[in-house]
Structures are given as structure tokens and as C-alpha cells.
C-alpha positions as CSV (number, residue, x, y, z in Angstrom):
1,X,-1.4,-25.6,-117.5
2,X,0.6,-23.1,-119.4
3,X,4.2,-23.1,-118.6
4,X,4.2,-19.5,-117.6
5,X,2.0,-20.3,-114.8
6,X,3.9,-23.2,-113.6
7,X,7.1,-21.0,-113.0
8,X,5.1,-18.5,-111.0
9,X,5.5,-18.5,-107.3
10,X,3.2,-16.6,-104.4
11,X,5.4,-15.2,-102.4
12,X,4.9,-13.2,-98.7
13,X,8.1,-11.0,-97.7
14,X,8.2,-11.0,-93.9
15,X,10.1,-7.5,-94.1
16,X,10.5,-4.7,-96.6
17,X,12.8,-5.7,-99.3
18,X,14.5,-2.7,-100.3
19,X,18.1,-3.5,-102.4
20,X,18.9,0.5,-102.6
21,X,18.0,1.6,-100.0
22,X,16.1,4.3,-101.7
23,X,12.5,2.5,-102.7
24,X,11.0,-0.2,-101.5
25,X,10.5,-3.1,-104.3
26,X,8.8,-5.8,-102.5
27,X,6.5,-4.7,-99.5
28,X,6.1,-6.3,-96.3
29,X,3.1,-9.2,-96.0
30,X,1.7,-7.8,-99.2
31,X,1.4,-11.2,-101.6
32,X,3.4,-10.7,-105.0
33,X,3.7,-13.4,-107.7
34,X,7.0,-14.0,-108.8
35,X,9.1,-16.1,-111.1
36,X,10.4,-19.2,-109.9
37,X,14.2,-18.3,-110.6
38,X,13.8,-14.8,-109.0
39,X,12.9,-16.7,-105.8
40,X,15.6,-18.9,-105.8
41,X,18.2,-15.6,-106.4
42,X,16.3,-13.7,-103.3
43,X,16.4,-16.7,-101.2
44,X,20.7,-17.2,-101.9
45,X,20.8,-13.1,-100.9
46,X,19.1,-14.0,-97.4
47,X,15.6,-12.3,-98.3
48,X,13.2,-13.6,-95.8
49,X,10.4,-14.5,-97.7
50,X,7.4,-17.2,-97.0
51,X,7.2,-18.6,-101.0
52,X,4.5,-21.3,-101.9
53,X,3.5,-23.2,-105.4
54,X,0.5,-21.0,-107.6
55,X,-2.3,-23.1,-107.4
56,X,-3.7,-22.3,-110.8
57,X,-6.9,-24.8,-110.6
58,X,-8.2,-22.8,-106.9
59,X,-7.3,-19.4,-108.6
60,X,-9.7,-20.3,-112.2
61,X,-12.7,-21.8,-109.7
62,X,-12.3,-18.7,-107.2
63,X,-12.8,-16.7,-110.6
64,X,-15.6,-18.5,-111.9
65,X,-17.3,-18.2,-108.9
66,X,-17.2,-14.4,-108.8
67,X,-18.2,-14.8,-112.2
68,X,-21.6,-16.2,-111.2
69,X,-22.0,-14.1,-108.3
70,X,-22.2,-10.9,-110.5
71,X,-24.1,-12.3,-112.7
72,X,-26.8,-12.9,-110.1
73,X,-27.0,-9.5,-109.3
């Protein structure tokens, strides 16, 4: 597994993360994948957030299987 992929982290804000106050950078319940350290900074600034592992090995078989599914039609 490629070291870039091991750093990455699926995270799930449970409200609107919005540092300016003028945009909104991370939506709520939409999933983003996000570097590991960028987590860890949101998380010391009190960002509630739901952040899990990538599980690269279910994310290549969920692709090869939609893979073969178009190719059957």
C-alpha cells in the first residue's frame, strides 16, 4: 500500500465547518478524505468530526467489481 494512501483518513463532519465565516470548507455529513495530520489539527481546534482509517483493499474490490458490472452490459 502506497504511503499516500495510508495517511488518508475518511472523515464525516457532524456540522458545517466554516473557519471564516464566509464559505463553507468542509460540509456537513458529506464524506471527505483527508490527510491524517489535517485531522489531528481540526480535532485540537474542537471540529466535531466522525474520522475512520481508508480501507484501501474494500475501496480496489468495490472498484473491480463495478468494473465487471459494466462490462456485462
Amino acid at each position: 500500500m502506497s504511503n499516500r494512501l495510508d495517511n488518508t483518513r475518511v472523515v464525516i463532519f457532524t456540522e458545517d465547518y466554516n473557519p471564516t465565516g464566509s464559505k463553507v470548507l468542509y460540509a456537513k455529513e458529506v464524506k471527505h478524505y483527508i490527510h491524517k495530520d489535517t485531522v489531528s489539527k481540526l480535532e485540537a481546534k474542537k471540529v466535531k468530526l466522525k474520522a475512520t482509517e481508508f480501507n484501501e483493499k474494500a475501496e480496489v474490490e468495490k472498484a473491480k467489481k463495478a468494473l465487471e458490472e459494466s462490462k456485462k452490459e
